[in-house]
N, C-alpha and C positions, 0 to 999 in steps of 0.2 A: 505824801500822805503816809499813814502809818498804817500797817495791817500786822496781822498778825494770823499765823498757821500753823494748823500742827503738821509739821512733818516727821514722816517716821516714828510718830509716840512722842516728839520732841517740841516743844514750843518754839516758833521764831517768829520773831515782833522785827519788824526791820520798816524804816522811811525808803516809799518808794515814790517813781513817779507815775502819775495816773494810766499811762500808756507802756508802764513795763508790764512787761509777759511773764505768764506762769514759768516757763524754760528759765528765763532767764534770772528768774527773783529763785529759780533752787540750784541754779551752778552760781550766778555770782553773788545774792545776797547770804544765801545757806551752804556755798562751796559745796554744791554734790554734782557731780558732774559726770554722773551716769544717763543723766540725760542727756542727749545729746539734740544737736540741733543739726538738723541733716539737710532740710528744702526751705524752710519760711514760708509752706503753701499751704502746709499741712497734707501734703501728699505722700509722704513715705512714711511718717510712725516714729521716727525716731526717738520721738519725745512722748511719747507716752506714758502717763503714770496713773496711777487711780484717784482719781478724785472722788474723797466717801466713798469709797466701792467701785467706783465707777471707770471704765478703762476711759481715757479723754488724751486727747492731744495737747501738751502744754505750752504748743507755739499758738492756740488759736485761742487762749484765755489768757484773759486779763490778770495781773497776783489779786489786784483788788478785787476782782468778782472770786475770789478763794478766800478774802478773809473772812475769818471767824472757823473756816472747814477743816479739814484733814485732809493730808494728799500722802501716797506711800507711791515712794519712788523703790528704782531697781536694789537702791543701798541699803534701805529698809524690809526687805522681802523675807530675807534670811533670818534665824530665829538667831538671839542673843549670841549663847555660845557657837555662832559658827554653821549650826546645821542649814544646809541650804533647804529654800523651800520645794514642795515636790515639783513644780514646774521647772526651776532651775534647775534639779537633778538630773529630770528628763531631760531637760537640753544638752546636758553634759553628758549623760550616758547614750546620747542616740546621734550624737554632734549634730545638734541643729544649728549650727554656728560655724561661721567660716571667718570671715577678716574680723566680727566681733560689732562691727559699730554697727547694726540695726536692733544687734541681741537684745538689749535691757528695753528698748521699745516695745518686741515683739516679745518677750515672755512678760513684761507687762499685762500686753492686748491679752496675750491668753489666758493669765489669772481671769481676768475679765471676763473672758470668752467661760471661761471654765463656771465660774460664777452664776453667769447666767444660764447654760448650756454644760450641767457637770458629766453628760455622758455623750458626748456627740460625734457626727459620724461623720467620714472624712468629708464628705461636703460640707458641711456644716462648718468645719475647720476653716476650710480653704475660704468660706466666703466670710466666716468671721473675723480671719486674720489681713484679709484683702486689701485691707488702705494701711497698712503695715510693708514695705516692700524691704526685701532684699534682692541686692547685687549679687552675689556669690555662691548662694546654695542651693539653687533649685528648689526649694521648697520641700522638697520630697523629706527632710530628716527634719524639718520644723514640725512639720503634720505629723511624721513617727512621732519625734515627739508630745506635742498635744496629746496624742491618743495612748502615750504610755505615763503620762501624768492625769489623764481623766483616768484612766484604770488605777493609778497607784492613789489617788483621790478615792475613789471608790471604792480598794479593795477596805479602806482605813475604818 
């Protein structure tokens, strides 16, 4: 079948099959491959992207329940020339990030988180971000950051 999505500000019309998934119709039919595909359970986040605004998991959707939508992935986040957005910054200046492969997931979720909850406090974080997992960082500099990207959202 043929669908068609905006990703990123960017049109993509691609023939899928009824049973391909969101992950998989934006790394192999759109080549963006900052999603990543971490469990097939939908238990860790990896794949996280906004759908209309909306933070979603893109192993648990179907490309054809997206057609017609808009989805901005990790590669789209960043403004044209380069400048990262302020959750990206925050991850990078408080290292919320450690081996890398849950990152674009989890600063996903918290665009999301941010979105709906643009001042929130560290509980708030912790359970917002919660079916999002990482291996490697304790969490402790994901939540710094959250809460120095709602502040630099807010001082704006």
């Amino acid at each position: 079948m043929k669908i068609s999505i905006t990703v990123n500000g960017q049109g993509q019309e691609h023939d899928v099959e009824p049973r391909t998934l969101l992950v998989q119709f934006l790394r192999e039919a759109c080549g963006l491959t900052g999603t990543k595909v971490g469990c097939d359970t939908s238990s860790c986040g990896a794949c996280t992207v906004l759908y209309e605004g909306e933070s979603v998991k893109s192993c648990t959707m179907f490309a054809a329940q997206a057609d017609g939508g808009a989805i901005t992935t990790i590669e789209g986040l960043a403004a044209a020339d380069g400048t990262l957005h302020p959750v990206q910054q925050a991850y990078h200046e408080k290292h919320g990030l450690q081996c890398g492969f849950c990152t674009a997931g989890m600063v996903m979720a918290t665009v999301g988180l941010l979105d709906e909850i643009p001042n929130p406090t560290e509980r708030e974080v912790r359970e917002g971000l919660e079916g999002n997992l990482c291996r490697c960082t304790g969490y402790h500099n994901i939540v710094e950051a959250v809460m120095a990207a709602a502040a630099a959202q807010e001082a704006k």
